[in-house]
FIKOLZA-1660 file (N, C-alpha, C; in steps of 0.1 Angstrom, whole numbers, plus 5000, padded with zeros to 4 digits):
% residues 85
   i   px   py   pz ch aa at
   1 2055 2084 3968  A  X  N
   1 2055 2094 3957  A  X CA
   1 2066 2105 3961  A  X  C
   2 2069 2109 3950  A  X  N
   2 2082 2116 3951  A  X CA
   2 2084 2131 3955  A  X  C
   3 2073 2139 3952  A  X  N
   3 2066 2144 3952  A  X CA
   3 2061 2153 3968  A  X  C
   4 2053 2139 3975  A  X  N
   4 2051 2141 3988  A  X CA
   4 2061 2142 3992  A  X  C
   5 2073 2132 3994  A  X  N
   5 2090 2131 4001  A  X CA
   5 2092 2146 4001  A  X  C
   6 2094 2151 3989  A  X  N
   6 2099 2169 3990  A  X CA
   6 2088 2179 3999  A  X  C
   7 2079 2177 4000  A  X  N
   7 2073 2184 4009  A  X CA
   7 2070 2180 4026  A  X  C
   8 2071 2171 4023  A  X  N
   8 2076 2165 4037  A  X CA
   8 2088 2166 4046  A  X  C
   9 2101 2170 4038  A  X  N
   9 2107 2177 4039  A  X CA
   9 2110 2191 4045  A  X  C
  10 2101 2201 4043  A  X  N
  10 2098 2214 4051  A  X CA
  10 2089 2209 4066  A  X  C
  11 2101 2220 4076  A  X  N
  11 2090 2216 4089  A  X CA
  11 2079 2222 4089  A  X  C
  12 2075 2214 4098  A  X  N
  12 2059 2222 4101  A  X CA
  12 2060 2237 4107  A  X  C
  13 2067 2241 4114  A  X  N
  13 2066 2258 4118  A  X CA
  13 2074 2265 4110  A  X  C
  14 2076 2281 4114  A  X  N
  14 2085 2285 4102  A  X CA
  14 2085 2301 4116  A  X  C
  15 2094 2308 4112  A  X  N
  15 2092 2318 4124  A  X CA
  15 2093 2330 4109  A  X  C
  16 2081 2337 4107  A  X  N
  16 2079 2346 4101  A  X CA
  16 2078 2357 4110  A  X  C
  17 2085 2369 4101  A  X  N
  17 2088 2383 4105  A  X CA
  17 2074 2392 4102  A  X  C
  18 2064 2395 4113  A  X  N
  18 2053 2405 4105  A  X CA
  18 2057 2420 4100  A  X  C
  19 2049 2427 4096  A  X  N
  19 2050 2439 4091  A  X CA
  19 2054 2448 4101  A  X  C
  20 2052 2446 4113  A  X  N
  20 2058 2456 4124  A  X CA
  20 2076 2452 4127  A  X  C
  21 2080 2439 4123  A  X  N
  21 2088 2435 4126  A  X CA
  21 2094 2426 4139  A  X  C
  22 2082 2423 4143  A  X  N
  22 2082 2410 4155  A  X CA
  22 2087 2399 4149  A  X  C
  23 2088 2387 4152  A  X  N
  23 2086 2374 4155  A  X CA
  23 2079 2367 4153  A  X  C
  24 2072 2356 4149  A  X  N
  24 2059 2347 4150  A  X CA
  24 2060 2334 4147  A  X  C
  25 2057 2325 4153  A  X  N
  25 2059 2314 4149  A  X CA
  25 2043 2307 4144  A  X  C
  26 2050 2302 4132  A  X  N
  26 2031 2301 4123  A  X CA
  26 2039 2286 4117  A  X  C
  27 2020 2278 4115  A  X  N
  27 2026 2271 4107  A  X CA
  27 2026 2274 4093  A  X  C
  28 2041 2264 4087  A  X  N
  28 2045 2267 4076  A  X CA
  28 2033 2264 4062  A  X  C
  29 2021 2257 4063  A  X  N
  29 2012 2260 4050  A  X CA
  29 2001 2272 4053  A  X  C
  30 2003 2279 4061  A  X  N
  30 1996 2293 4063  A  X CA
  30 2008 2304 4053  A  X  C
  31 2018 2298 4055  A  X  N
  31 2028 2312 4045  A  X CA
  31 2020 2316 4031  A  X  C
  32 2027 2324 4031  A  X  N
  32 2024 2332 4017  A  X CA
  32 2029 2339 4009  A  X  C
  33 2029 2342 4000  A  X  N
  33 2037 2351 3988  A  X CA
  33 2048 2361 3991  A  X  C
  34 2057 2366 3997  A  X  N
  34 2063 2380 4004  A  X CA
  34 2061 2379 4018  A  X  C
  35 2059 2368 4024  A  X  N
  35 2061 2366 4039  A  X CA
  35 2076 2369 4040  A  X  C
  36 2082 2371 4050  A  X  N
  36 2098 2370 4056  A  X CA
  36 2099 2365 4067  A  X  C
  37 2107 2351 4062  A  X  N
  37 2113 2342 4075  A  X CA
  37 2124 2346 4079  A  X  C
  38 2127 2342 4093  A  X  N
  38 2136 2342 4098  A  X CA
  38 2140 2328 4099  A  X  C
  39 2154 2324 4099  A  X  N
  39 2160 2312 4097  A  X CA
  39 2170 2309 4104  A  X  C
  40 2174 2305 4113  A  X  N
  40 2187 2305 4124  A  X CA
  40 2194 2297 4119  A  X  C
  41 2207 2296 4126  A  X  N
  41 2216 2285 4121  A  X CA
  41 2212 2272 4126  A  X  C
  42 2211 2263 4119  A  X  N
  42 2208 2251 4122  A  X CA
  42 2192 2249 4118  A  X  C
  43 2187 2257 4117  A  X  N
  43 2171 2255 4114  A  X CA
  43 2169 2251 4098  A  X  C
  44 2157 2245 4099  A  X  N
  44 2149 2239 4085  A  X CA
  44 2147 2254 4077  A  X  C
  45 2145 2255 4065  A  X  N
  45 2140 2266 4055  A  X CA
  45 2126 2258 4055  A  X  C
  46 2115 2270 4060  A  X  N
  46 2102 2271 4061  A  X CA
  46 2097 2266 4044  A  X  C
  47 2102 2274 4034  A  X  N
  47 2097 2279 4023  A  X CA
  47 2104 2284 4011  A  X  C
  48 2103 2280 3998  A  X  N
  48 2114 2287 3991  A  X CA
  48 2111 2302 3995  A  X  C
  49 2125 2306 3984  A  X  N
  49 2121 2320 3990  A  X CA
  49 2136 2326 3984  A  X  C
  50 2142 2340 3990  A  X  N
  50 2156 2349 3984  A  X CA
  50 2156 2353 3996  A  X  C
  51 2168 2352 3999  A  X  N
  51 2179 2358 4007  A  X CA
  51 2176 2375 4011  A  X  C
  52 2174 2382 4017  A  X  N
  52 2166 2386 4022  A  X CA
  52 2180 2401 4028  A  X  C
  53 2188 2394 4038  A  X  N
  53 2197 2399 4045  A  X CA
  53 2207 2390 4048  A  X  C
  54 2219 2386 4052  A  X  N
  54 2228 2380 4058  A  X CA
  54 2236 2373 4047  A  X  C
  55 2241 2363 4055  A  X  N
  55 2246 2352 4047  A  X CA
  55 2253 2342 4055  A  X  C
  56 2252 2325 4049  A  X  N
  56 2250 2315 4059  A  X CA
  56 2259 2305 4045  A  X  C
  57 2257 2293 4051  A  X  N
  57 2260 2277 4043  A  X CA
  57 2247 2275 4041  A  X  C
  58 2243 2273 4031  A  X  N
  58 2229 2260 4034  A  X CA
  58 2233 2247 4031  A  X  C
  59 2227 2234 4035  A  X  N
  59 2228 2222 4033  A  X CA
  59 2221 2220 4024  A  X  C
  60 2220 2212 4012  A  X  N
  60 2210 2210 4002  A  X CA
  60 2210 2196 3998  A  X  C
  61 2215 2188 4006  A  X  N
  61 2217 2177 3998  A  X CA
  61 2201 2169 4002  A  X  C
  62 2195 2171 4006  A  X  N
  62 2182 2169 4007  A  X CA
  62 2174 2169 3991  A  X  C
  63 2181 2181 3990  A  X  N
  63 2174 2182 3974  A  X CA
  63 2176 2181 3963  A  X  C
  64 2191 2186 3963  A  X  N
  64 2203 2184 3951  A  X CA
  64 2207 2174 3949  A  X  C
  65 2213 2166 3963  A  X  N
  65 2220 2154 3967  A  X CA
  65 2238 2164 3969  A  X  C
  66 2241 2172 3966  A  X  N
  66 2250 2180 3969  A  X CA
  66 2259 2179 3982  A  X  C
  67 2266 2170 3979  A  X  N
  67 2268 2172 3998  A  X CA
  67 2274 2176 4006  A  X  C
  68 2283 2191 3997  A  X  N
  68 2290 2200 4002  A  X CA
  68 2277 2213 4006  A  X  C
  69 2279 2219 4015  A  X  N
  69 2269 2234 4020  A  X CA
  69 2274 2243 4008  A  X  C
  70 2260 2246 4005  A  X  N
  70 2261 2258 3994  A  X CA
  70 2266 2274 4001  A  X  C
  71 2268 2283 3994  A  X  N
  71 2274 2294 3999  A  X CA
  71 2255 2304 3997  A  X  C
  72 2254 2311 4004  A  X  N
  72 2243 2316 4001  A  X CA
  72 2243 2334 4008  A  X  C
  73 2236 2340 4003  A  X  N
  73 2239 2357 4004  A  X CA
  73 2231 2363 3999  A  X  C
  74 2227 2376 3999  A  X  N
  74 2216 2386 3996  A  X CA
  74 2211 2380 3982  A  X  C
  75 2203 2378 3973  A  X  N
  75 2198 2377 3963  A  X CA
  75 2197 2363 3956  A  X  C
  76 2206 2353 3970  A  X  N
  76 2201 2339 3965  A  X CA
  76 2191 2328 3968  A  X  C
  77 2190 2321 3960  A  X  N
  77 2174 2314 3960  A  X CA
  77 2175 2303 3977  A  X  C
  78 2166 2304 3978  A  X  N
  78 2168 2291 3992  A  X CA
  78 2157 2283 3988  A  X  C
  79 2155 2271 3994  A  X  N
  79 2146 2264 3992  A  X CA
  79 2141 2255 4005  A  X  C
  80 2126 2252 4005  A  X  N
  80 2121 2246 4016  A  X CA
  80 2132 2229 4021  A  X  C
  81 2134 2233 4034  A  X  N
  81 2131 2216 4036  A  X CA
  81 2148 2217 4037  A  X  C
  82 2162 2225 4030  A  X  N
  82 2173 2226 4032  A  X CA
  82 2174 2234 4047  A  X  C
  83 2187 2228 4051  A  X  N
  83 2193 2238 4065  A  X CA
  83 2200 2244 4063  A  X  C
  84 2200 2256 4074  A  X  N
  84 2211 2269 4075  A  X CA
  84 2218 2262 4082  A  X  C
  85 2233 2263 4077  A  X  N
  85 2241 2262 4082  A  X CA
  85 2249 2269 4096  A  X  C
% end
């Protein structure tokens, strides 16, 4: 199912930022609405989600089939299961 494939896709951990601003490493079906991940270069995208701070490549061809790295920056969409470049 096609379906499962895409969520299978996202890793199982995700390193969310709490409200004090630590670190945490949680698993990724505990996230929730307005969580903030942190995402390193080379790491899986926990979760969709917006760009938050920074700016990276993502890899999307997982999802798109795209198989140039997207450009990505404050206010763009990310999605689970792609890599930071």
């Amino acid at each position: 199912d096609s379906v499962r494939e895409l969520f299978d896709l996202a890793p199982p951990t995700a390193t969310r930022r709490n409200s004090r601003g630590a670190e945490e490493v949680v698993d990724t079906a505990t996230l929730a609405v307005g969580d903030v991940l942190v995402v390193r270069p080379g790491g899986r995208i926990g979760g969709d989600g917006v760009v938050l701070e920074g700016a990276s490549e993502v890899n999307q061809a997982t999802i798109t089939g795209e198989p140039l790295p997207v450009d990505k920056s404050v206010g763009t969409e990310v999605f689970a299961g792609t890599v930071n470049g």
